[in-house]
ZAMARGU-4260 file (C-alpha; in steps of 0.2 Angstrom, whole numbers, plus 5000, padded with zeros to 4 digits):
<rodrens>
0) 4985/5084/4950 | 4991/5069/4943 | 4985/5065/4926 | 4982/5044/4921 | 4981/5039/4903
5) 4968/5021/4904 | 4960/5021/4887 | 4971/5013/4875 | 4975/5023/4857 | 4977/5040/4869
10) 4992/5052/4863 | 5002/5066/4872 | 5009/5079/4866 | 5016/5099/4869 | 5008/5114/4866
15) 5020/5125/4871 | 5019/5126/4892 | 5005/5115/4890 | 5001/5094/4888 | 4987/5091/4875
20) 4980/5074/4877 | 4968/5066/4866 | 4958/5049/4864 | 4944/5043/4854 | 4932/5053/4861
25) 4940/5067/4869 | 4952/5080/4868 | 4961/5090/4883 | 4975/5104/4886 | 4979/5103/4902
30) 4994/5117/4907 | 5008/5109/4915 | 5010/5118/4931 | 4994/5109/4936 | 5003/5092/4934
35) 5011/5082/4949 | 5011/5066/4938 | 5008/5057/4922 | 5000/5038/4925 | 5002/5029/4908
40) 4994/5010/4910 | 4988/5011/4891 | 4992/5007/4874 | 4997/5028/4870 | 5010/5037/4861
45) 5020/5051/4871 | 5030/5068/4860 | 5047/5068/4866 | 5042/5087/4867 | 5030/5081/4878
50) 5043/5070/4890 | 5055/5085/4887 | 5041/5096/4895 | 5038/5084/4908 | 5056/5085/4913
55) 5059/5104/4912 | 5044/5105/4923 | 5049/5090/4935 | 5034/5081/4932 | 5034/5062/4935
60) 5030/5050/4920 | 5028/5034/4925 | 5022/5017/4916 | 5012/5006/4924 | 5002/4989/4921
65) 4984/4988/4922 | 4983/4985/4938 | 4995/5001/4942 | 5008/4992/4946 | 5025/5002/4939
70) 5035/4994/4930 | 5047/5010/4920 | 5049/5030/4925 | 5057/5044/4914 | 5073/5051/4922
75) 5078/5068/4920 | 5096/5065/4913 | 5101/5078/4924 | 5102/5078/4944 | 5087/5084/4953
80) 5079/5086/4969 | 5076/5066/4967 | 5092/5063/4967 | 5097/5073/4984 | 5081/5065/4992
85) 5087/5049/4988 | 5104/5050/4993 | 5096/5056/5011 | 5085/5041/5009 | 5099/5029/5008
90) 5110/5039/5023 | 5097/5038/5034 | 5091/5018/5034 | 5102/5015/5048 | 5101/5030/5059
95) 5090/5039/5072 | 5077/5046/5059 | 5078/5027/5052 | 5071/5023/5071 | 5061/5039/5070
100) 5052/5033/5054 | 5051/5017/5061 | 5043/5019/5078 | 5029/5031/5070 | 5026/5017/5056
105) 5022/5004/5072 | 5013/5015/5083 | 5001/5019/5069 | 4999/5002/5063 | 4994/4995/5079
110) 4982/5011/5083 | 4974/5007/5069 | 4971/4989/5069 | 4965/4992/5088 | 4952/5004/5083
115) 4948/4990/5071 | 4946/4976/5083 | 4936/4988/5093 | 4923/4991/5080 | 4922/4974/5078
120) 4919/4971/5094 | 4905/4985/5096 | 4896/4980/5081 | 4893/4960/5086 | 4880/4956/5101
125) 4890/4941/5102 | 4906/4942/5115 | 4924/4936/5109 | 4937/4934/5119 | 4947/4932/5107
130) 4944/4952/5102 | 4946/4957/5120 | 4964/4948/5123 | 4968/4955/5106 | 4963/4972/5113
135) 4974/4969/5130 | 4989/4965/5120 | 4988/4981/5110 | 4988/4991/5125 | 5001/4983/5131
140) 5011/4984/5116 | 5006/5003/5114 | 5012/5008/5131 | 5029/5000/5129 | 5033/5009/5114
145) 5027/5025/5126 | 5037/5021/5138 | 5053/5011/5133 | 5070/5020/5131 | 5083/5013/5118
150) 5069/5003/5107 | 5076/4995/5093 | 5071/4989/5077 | 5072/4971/5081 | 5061/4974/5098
155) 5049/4984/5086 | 5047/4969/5073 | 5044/4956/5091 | 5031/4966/5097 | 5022/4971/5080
160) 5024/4951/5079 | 5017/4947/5097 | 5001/4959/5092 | 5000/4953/5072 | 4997/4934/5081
165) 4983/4940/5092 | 4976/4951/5080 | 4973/4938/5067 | 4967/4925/5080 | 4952/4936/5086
170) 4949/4940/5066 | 4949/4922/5062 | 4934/4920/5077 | 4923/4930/5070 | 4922/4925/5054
175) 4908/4909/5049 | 4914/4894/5054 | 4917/4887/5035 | 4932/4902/5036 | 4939/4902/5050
180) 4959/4899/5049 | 4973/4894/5062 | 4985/4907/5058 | 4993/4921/5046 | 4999/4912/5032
185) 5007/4917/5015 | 5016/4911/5000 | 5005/4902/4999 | 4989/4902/5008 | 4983/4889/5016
190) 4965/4895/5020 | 4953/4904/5009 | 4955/4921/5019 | 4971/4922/5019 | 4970/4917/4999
195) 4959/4934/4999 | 4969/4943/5009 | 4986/4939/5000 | 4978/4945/4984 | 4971/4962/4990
200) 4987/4967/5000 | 4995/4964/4983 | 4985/4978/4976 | 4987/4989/4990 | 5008/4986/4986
205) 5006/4993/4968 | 4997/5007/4974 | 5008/5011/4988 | 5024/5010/4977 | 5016/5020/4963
210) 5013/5032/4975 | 5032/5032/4980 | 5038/5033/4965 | 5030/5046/4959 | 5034/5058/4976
215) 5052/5055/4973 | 5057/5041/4985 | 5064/5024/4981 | 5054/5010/4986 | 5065/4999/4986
220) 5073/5009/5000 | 5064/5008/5018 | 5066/5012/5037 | 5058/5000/5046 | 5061/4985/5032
225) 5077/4991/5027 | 5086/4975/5030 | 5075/4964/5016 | 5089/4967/5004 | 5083/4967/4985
230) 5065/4970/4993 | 5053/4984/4989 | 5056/4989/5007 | 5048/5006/5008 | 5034/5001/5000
235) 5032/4988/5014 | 5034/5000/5029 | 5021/5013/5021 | 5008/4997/5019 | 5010/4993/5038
240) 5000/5009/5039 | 4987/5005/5027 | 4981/4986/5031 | 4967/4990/5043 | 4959/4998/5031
245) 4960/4984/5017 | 4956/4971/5035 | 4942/4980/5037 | 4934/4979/5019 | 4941/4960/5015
250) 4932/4957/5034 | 4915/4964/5029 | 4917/4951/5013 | 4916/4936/5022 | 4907/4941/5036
255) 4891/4946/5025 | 4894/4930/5019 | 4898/4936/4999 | 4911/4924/4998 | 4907/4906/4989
260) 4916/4891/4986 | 4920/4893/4969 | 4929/4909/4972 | 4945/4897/4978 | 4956/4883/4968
265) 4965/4872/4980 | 4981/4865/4974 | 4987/4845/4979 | 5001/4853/4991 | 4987/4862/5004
270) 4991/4879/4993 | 4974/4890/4991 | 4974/4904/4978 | 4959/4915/4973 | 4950/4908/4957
275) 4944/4921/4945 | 4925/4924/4951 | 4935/4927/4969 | 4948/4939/4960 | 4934/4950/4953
280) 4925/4953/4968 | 4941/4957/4979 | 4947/4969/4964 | 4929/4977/4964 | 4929/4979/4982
285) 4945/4985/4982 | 4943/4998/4970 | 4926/5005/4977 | 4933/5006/4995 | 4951/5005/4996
290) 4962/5012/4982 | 4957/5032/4987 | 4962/5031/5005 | 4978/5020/5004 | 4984/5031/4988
295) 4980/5046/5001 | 4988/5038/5016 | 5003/5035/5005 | 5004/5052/4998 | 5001/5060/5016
300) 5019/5049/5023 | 5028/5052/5009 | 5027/5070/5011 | 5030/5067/5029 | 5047/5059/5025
305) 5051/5075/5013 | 5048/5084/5024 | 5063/5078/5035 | 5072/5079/5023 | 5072/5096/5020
310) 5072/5100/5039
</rodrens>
């Protein structure tokens, strides 16, 4: 289980194999061996018998912000199983499990965001052509990486690119008419539903690279991404398998028609940025609808990436 520490004046300390942690209103003992993880992302106060347990026990301690962001981790100051993992990590970016990794990020990715487009299309009595090219193109796509011999990484990222621009052109058409938008655009956005949709992915990071952290990996390490040096690479590679999911629910936002004007602040150079009435309803829906399933997506490919490891 992974224990997170959100009301501020809570304290940790040891009782023998055990954590007791206490708040305001409550007091727990919770035995180690039940503990993947401690989440910290309030003001608290931690024993260093409880850190020393936490490291005897290999349990992760991790400090985040409150949006679950990480931003420090206690170390064992002895090598571990991390460190072997790791080292793997870092040996195999380049090699056939890189490509391995790789190709199964794709392949789920565009699966994904094709079952997508075909829900979309089923549940609107209206036709789009725009979802049907989309669809076409992802069954193109997905038979070439069935079929091709000798992919590489570089004609993985032009035909994830080739799918991503139909993709977002048929999502853009269904959309009302006021947010409708001519492409995928980022840093900044240049239309409110990309605005949205920057924010929200930015949530779905922190979670994703909290989750990576506390498994054992380095996010800053990926497969698929590896060449963005300085980057928090694997924590993009392991996202490509969760948009669909945060698409699905930013999609329903706008398309129920939730959104309003004043959720949006336009800057003199074209740059759109979610206000604060935008930003509360993105993190509401996010939270109710998102932040279970991508944290589980991540868990599940993290394990999946151990478990190479240790074949």
């Amino acid at each position: 289980m992974i224990v997170e520490i959100t009301t501020h004046g809570s304290t940790i300390k040891r009782n023998h194999d055990s954590f007791i942690i206490s708040n305001p209103n409550e007091k727990t003992e919770v035995p180690a061996e039940k503990i993947s993880a401690i989440i910290i992302s309030a003001n608290s106060l931690v024993s260093t018998q409880a850190i020393k347990l936490a490291m005897e026990k290999q349990i992760h301690v991790v400090f985040s912000n409150w949006s679950g962001h990480p931003f420090a981790r206690v170390w064992a100051s002895s090598a571990g199983k991390a460190t072997e993992l790791r080292r793997w990590q870092y040996l195999n970016q380049d090699t056939a499990v890189g490509l391995e990794i790789s190709l199964d990020i794709v392949t789920k990715k565009l699966r994904r965001q094709k079952k997508l487009l075909v829900e979309l299309k089923h549940n609107r009595e209206k036709k789009f052509h725009e979802i049907d090219e989309a669809i076409s193109t992802f069954d193109s796509v997905l038979k070439k990486l069935r079929l091709e011999n000798n992919l590489t990484k570089d004609r993985l990222l032009g035909l994830e690119g080739w799918c991503a621009k139909q993709y977002f052109r048929a999502i853009s058409a269904i959309l009302p008419r006021r947010w409708q938008f001519k492409e995928r655009s980022q840093h900044p956005a240049r239309d409110e539903f990309n605005a949205a949709l920057n924010y929200i992915y930015g949530m779905a990071y922190s979670s994703v690279e909290k989750i990576i952290i506390l498994s054992g990996l380095d996010p800053n390490a990926g497969f698929y991404h590896a060449d963005s040096y300085g980057k928090p690479t694997l924590s993009y590679d392991i996202m490509e398998l969760v948009r669909s999911t945060v698409d699905k629910s930013l999609i329903s936002i706008f398309t129920k028609k939730m959104v309003r004007d004043n959720w949006f602040e336009r800057q003199e150079d074209g740059a759109v940025f979610l206000a604060k009435n935008g930003r509360m309803s993105v993190i509401s829906k996010y939270v109710n609808e998102n932040i279970k399933s991508v944290e589980k997506e991540a868990w599940n490919y993290c394990r999946k990436i151990i478990a190479m490891y240790g074949s």
